[in-house]
C-alpha positions as CSV (number, residue, x, y, z in Angstrom):
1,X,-82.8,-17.2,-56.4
2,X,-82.2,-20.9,-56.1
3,X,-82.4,-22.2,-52.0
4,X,-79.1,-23.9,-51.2
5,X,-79.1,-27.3,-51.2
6,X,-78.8,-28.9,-47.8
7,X,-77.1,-32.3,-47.7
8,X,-76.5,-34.3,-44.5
9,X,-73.7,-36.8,-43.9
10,X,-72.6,-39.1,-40.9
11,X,-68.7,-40.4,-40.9
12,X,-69.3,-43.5,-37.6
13,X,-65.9,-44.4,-36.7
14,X,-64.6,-46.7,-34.2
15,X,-63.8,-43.9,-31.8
16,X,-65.8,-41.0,-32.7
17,X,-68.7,-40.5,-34.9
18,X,-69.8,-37.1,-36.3
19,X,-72.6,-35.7,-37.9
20,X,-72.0,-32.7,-40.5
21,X,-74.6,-30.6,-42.3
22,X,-73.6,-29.2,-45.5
23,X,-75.1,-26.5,-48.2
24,X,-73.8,-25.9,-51.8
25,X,-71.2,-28.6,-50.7
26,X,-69.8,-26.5,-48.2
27,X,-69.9,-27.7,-44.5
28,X,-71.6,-25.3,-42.1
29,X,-72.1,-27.1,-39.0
30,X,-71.0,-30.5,-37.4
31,X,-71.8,-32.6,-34.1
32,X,-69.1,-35.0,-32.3
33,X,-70.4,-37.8,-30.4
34,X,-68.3,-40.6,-29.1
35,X,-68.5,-43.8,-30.2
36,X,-70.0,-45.9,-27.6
37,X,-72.7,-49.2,-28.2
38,X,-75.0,-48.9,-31.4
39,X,-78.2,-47.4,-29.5
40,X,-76.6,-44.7,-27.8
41,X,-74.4,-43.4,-30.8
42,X,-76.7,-43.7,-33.5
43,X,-79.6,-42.4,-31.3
44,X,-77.7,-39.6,-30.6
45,X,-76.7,-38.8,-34.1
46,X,-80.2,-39.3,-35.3
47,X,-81.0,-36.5,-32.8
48,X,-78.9,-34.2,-34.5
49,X,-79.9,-34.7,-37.8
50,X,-83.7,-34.3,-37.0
51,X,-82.8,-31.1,-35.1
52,X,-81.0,-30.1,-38.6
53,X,-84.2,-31.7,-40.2
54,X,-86.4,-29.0,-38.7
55,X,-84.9,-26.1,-40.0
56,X,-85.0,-27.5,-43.5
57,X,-85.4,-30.7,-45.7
58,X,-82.0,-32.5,-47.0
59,X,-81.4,-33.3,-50.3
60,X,-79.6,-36.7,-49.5
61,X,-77.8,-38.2,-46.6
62,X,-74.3,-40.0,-47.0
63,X,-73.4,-42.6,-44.4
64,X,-69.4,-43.6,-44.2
65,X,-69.2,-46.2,-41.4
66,X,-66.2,-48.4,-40.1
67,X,-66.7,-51.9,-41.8
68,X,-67.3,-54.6,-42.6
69,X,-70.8,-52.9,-43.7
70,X,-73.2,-54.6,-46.6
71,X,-73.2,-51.6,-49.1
72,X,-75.1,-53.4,-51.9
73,X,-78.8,-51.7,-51.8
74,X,-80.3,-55.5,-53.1
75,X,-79.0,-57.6,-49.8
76,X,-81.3,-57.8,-47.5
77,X,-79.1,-56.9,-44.8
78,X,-78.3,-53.7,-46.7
79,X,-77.0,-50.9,-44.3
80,X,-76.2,-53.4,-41.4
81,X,-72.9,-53.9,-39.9
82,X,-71.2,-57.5,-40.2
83,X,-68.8,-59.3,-38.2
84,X,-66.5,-57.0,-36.5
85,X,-64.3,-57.0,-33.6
86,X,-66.2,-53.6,-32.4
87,X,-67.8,-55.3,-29.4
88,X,-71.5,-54.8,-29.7
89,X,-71.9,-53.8,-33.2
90,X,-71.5,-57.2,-35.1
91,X,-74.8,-57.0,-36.8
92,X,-75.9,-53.9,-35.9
93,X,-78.6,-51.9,-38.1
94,X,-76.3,-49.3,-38.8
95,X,-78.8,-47.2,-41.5
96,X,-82.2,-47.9,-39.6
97,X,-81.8,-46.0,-36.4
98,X,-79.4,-43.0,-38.3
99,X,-82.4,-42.3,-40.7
100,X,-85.6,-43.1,-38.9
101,X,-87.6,-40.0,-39.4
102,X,-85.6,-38.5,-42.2
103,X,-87.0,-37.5,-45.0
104,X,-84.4,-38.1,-47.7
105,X,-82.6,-40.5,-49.8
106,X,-79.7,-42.1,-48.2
107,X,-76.7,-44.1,-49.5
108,X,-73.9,-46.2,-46.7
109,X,-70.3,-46.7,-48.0
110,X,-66.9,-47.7,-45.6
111,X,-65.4,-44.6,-43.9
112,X,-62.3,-45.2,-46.4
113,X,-64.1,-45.3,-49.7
114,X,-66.2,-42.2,-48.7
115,X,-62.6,-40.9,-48.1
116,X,-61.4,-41.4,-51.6
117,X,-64.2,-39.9,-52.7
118,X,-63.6,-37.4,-51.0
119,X,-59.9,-37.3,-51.9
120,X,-60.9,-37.6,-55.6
121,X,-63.5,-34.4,-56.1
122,X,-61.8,-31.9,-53.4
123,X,-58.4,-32.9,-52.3
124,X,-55.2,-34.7,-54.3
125,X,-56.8,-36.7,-56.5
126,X,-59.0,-33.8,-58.3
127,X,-58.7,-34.7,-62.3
128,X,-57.6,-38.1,-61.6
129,X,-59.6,-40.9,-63.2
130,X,-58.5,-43.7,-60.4
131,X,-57.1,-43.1,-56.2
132,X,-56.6,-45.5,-53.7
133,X,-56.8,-43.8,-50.3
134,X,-55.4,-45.7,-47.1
135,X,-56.5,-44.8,-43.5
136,X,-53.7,-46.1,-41.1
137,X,-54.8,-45.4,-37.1
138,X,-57.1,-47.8,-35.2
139,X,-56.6,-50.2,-38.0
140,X,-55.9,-49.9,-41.6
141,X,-58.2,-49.8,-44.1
142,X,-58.4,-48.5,-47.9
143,X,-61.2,-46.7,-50.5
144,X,-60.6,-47.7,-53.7
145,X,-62.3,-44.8,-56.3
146,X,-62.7,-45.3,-60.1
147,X,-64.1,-42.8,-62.5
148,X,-65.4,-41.1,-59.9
149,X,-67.4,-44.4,-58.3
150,X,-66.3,-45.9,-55.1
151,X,-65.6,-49.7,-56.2
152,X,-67.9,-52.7,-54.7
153,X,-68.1,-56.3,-55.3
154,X,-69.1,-59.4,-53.5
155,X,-68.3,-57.1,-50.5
156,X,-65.7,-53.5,-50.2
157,X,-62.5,-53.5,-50.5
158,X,-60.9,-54.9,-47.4
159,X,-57.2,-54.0,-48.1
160,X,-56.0,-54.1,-44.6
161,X,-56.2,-57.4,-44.3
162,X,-53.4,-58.4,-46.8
163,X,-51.0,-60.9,-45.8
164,X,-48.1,-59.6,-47.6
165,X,-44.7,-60.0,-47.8
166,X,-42.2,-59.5,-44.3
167,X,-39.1,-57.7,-44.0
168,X,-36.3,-59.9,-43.7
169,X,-35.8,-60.7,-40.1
170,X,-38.9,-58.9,-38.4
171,X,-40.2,-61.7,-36.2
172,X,-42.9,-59.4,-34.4
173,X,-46.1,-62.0,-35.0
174,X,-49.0,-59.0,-35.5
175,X,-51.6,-58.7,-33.4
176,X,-55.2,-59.4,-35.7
177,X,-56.7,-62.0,-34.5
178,X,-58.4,-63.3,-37.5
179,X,-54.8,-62.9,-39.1
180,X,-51.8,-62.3,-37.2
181,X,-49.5,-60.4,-39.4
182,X,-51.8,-59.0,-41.6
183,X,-51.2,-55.4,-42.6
184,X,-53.7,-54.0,-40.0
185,X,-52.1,-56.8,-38.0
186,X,-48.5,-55.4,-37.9
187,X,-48.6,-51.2,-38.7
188,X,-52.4,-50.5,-36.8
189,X,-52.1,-48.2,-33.6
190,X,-52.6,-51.1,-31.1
191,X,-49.9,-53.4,-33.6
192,X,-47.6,-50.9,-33.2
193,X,-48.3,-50.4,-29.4
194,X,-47.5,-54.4,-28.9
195,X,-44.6,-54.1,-31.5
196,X,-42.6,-51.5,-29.8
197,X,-44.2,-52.0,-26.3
198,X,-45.3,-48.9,-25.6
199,X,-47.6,-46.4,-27.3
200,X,-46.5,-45.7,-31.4
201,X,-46.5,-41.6,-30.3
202,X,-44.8,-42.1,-27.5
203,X,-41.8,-43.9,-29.8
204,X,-38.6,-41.7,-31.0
205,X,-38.7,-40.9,-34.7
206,X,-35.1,-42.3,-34.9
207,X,-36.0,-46.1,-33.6
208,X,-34.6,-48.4,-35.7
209,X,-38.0,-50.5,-36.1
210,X,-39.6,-47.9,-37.6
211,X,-37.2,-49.3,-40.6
212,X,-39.3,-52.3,-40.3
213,X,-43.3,-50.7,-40.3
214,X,-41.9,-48.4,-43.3
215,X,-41.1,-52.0,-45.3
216,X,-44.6,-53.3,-44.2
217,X,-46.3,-50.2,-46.2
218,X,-43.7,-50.2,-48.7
219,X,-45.0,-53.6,-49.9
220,X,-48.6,-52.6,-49.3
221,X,-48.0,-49.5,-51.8
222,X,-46.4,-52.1,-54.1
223,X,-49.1,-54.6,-54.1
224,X,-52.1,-51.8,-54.7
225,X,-49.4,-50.3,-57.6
226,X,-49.9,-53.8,-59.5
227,X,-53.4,-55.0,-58.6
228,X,-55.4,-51.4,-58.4
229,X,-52.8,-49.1,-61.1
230,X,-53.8,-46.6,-59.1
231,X,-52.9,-42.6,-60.2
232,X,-52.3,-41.4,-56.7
233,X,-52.3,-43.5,-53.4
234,X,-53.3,-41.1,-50.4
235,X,-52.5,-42.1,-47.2
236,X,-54.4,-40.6,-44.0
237,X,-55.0,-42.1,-40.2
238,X,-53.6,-40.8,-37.0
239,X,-50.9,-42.9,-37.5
240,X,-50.0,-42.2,-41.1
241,X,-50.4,-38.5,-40.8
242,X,-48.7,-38.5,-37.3
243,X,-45.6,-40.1,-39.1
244,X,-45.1,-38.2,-42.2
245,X,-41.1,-38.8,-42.1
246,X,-42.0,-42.8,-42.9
247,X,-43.3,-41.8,-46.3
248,X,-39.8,-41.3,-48.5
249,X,-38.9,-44.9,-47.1
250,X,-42.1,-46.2,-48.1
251,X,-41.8,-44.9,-51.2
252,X,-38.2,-45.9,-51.7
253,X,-39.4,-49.8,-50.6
254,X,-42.0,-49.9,-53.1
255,X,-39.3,-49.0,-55.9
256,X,-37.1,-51.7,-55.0
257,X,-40.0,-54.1,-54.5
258,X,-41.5,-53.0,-58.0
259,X,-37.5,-52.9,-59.5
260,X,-38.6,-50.8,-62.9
261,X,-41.3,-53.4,-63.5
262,X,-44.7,-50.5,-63.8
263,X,-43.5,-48.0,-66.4
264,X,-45.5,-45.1,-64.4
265,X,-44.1,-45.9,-61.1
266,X,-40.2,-44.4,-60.8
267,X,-37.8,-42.4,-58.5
268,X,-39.5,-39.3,-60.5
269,X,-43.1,-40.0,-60.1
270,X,-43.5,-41.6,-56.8
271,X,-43.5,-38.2,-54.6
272,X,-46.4,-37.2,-56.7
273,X,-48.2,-40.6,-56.7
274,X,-48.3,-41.6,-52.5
275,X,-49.1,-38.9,-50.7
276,X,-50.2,-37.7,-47.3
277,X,-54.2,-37.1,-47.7
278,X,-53.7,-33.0,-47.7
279,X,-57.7,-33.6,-46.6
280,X,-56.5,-34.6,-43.0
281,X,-59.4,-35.2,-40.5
282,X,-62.0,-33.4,-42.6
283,X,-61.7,-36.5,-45.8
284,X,-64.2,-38.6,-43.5
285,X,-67.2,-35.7,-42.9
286,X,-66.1,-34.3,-46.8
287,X,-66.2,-38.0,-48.0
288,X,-69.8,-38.5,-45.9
289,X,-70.7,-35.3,-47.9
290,X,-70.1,-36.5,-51.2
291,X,-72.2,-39.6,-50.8
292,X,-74.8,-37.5,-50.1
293,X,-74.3,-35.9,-53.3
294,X,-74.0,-39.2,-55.6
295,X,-78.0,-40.1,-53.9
296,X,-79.3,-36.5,-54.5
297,X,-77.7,-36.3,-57.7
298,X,-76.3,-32.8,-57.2
């Protein structure tokens, strides 16, 4: 009888980070630590995964981190964090202290790409040859997944900082401060805490500004429609999936921003093409997962 193959992935977010061990693919144990200065989180997580270690070899580790992160193997820097407004981690050897003492391959994507992959072997994108998927909580970011390949370039994709078009008379400036108004800038948990005053769960489903954050991600849906032609756009985050009655208005906004223009996007399609992530919390650990399996080849 074949021994199951053990695969290790770490999803480091900029709240929590967790550590999930998984065999055949399926995940059998996990450990939350909260995401504090480099040494003590990634220390801690290294812990765990020796401890996991011990009781039998992995056959690849996946790392999904928060970005900016250099995910090209041949840069020198590969695995370290770059300039981010996490305070403390700008720079950070994010790989190093996760894998000292492992003995496996490893592989270190963005939290939202590992997502998509995710999204595109287990959740709503299974049999589709392209997804985008869009994390909207602490800020916004999106994975971008092609034939089954998370996409890289000069850097990752780093969607959330679009500057796109504003719904006529919104005058709330954003809040990034390398941007302003931005898309992290104006529908990001702390953008939507300074845009309605007060925290976005704590805000009536019926305010009328919600009009106004629905229009922001209507034109983000639009612009990743023409430049990505994406098959499905899934859309996860504490904030997306904590304000599922947004996504008919974001839809509908992307249809009149679009006006008939992409033959495959219509009043017909677009409740099957953006999507809550039916994944939920688990795309991160699942996505973390599934790097693993791209470096062990299983």
């Amino acid at each position: 009888m074949a021994r199951p193959v053990r695969l290790a992935g770490v999803e480091l977010g900029g709240t929590k980070a967790i550590a999930v061990l998984a065999q055949d693919g399926a995940i059998v144990a996990q450990h939350e630590v909260p995401t504090q200065g480099p040494d003590a989180t990634l220390g801690a997580l290294n812990r765990q995964l020796r401890a996991w270690q011990d009781e039998g070899v992995f056959a690849g580790l996946g790392i999904a981190s928060f970005g900016p992160v250099r995910v090209d193997p041949a840069s020198v820097d590969y695995g370290h964090m770059l300039g981010t407004p996490k305070p403390g981690w700008s720079h950070a050897d994010i790989a190093g202290p996760l894998t000292d003492g492992l003995q496996c391959n490893w592989i270190i994507d963005t939290d939202v790409n590992a997502a998509a992959l995710a999204e595109s072997t287990r959740g709503s994108a299974v049999g589709c040859d392209s997804l985008c998927y869009v994390t909207i909580g602490t800020g916004v970011g999106a994975g971008l997944v092609i034939g089954g390949r998370p996409v890289h370039g000069a850097l990752h994709p780093e969607i959330g900082h679009l500057r796109l078009r504003r719904a006529s008379g919104d005058t709330f400036p954003g809040s990034c401060r390398f941007h302003g108004d931005c898309i992290e800038g104006l529908v990001s948990g702390p953008a939507l805490t300074l845009r309605f005053g007060l925290p976005a769960n704590a805000v009536p489903d019926g305010h009328p500004e919600w009009e106004n954050v629905a229009a922001d991600i209507g034109e983000l849906v639009a612009s990743l429609l023409l430049t990505t032609s994406a098959n499905r756009i899934a859309f996860g985050g504490s904030v997306a999936l904590g304000r599922a009655f947004l996504l008919p208005a974001i839809r509908d906004h992307a249809l009149s921003v679009l006006n008939d223009y992409l033959p495959f996007y219509s009043a017909q399609t677009a409740a099957q093409m953006i999507i809550l992530s039916p994944l939920g919390p688990l795309a991160g650990p699942l996505g973390a997962i599934g790097l693993a399996e791209l470096v062990a080849g299983v």
